[in-house]
C-alpha positions in Angstrom: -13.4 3.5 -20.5 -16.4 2.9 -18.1 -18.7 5.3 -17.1 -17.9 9.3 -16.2 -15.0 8.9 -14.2 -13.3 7.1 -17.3 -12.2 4.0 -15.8 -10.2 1.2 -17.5 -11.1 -2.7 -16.5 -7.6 -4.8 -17.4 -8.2 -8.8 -17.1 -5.5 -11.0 -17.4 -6.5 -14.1 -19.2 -5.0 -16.0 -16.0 -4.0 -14.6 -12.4 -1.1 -12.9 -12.3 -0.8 -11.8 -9.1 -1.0 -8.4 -7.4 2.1 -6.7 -8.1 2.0 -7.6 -11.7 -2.3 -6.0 -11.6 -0.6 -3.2 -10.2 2.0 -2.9 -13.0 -0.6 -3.1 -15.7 -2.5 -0.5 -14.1 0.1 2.0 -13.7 0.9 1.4 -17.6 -2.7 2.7 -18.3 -2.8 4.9 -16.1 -3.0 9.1 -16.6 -2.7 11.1 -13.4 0.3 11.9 -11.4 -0.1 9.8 -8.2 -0.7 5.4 -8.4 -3.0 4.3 -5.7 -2.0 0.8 -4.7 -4.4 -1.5 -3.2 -5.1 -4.7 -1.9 -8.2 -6.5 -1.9 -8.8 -7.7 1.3 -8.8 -4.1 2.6 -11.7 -1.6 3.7 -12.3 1.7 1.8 -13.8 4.4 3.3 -14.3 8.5 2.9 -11.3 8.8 4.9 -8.9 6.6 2.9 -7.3 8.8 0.7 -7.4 12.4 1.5 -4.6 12.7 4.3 -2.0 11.0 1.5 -2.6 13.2 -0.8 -2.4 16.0 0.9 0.8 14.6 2.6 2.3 13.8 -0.7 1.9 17.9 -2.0 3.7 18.7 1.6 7.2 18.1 -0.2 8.7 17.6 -3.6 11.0 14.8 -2.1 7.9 12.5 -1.0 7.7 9.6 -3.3 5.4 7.2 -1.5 2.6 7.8 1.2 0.8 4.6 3.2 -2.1 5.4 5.7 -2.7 3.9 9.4 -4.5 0.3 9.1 -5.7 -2.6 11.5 -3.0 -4.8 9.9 0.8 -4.5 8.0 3.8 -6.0 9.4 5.2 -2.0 10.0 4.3 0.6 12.4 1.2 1.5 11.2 -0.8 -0.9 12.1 -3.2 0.4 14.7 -3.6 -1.9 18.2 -6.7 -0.8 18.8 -7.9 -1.5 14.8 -5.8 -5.0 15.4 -7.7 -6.0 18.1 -11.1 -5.2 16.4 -10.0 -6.3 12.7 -12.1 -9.2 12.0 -15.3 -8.0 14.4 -16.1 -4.5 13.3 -19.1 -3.8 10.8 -18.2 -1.2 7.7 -20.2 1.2 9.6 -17.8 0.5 12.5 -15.0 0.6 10.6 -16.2 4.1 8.8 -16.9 5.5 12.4 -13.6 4.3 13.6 -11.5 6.2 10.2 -13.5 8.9 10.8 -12.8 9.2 14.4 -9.0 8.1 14.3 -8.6 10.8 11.3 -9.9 13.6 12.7 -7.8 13.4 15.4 -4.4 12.9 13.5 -5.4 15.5 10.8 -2.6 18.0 12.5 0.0 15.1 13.1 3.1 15.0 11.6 3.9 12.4 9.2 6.3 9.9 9.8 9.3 8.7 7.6 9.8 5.0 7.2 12.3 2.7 5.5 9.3 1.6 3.7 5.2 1.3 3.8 3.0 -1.6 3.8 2.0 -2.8 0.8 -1.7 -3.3 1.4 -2.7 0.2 0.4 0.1 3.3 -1.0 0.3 6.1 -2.8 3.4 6.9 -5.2 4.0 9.7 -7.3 3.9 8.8 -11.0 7.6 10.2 -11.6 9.3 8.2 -8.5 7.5 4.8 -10.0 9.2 5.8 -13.8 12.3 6.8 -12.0 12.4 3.7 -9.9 11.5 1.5 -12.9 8.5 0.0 -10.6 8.5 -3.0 -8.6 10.8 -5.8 -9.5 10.0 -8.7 -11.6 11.9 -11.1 -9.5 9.6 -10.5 -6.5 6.1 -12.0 -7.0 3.7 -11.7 -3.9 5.8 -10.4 -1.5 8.5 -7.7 -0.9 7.5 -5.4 -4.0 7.0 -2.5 -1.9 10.0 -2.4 0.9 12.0 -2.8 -2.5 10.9 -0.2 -4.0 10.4 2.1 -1.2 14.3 1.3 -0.1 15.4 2.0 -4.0 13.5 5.5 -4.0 14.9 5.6 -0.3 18.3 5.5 -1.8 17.9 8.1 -4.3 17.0 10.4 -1.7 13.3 10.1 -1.7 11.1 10.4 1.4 9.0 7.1 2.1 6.3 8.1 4.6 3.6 7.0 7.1 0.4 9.7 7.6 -2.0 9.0 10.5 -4.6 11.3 8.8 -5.7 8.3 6.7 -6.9 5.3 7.5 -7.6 2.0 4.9 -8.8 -1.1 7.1 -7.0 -4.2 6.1 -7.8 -8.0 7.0 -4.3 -9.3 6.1 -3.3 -12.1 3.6 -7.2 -13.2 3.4 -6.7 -13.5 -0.4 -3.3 -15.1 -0.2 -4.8 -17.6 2.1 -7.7 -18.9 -0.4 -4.7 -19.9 -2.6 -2.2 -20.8 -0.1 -1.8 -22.3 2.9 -0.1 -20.4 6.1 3.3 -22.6 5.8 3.9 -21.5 1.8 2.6 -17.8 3.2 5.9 -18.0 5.0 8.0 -19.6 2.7 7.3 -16.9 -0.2 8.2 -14.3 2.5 11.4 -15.7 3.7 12.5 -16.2 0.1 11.9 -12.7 -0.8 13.3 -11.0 2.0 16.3 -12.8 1.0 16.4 -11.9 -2.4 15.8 -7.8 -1.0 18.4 -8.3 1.6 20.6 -10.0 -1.3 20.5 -6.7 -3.6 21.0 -4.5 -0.7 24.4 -6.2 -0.1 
């Protein structure tokens, strides 16, 4: 444990990747909600709050994702799209702030599933679920899991009263190139659309 929030550090003797980080994490960890995240994303004070809040709304909710500048679903943000790559931290703070304050009344939405870049599940829908799974490396984890909870009756939702900035595959792309990007994509959206069969 580190410091007096009682954090954990897990290192993997060699990369593992991030769904399998995120598995190690949520082994360890000892509150009720798992907050997923990506490292080629933006955190500021108004990340979190708005899912959380979301999530207590109804029993049923299993996973919460925020808005974001970049995710292959509908909450990706034009205006954040356009600016992803240009805007400061204190630009992108100022934007969250602005964006969140006026979606704090806003419904939340329900998708078939969230982007992966940034969630929040509930610690019993991840047990329940059996978390993401192992057949799926870099891509897919979450719109597999977020159509299994789906299935079970779960609610899988979008909240525009949070906002995590996200620069989109920039870690992926240190390791590999656009083309193998694509091919990791296509052959996990096959296996997903495989199970669902």
């Amino acid at each position: 444990a580190m410091g007096r929030n009682g954090w954990a550090l897990v290192r993997h003797a060699s990369a593992r990747g991030h769904s399998r980080a995120c598995e190690s994490g949520a082994e360890i960890a000892q509150r009720d909600l798992l907050c997923f995240l990506n490292s080629d994303t933006v955190i500021t004070p108004f990340s979190w709050a708005g899912m959380v809040t979301t999530l207590r709304t109804d029993p049923r909710i299993a996973i919460v994702g925020p808005s974001t500048s970049c995710t292959s679903t509908r909450q990706t943000i034009r205006r954040a799209e356009l600016c992803c790559l240009y805007w400061t931290d204190g630009q992108i703070d100022e934007f969250a702030n602005r964006y969140t304050m006026q979606n704090s009344g806003s419904s939340p939405i329900d998708l078939d599933y969230v982007g992966g870049f940034a969630f929040i599940v509930t610690r019993p829908a991840w047990v329940e679920s059996g978390g993401f799974d192992p057949h799926l490396s870099n891509y897919g984890n979450e719109a597999d899991l977020c159509r299994r909870l789906n299935k079970r009756g779960h609610r899988i939702l979008w909240t525009r009263s949070s906002y995590i900035h996200h620069f989109g595959s920039s870690s992926f792309l240190q390791r590999f190139t656009s083309e193998e990007l694509h091919r990791q994509r296509v052959v996990a959206s096959r296996y997903i659309n495989a199970k669902l069969e």
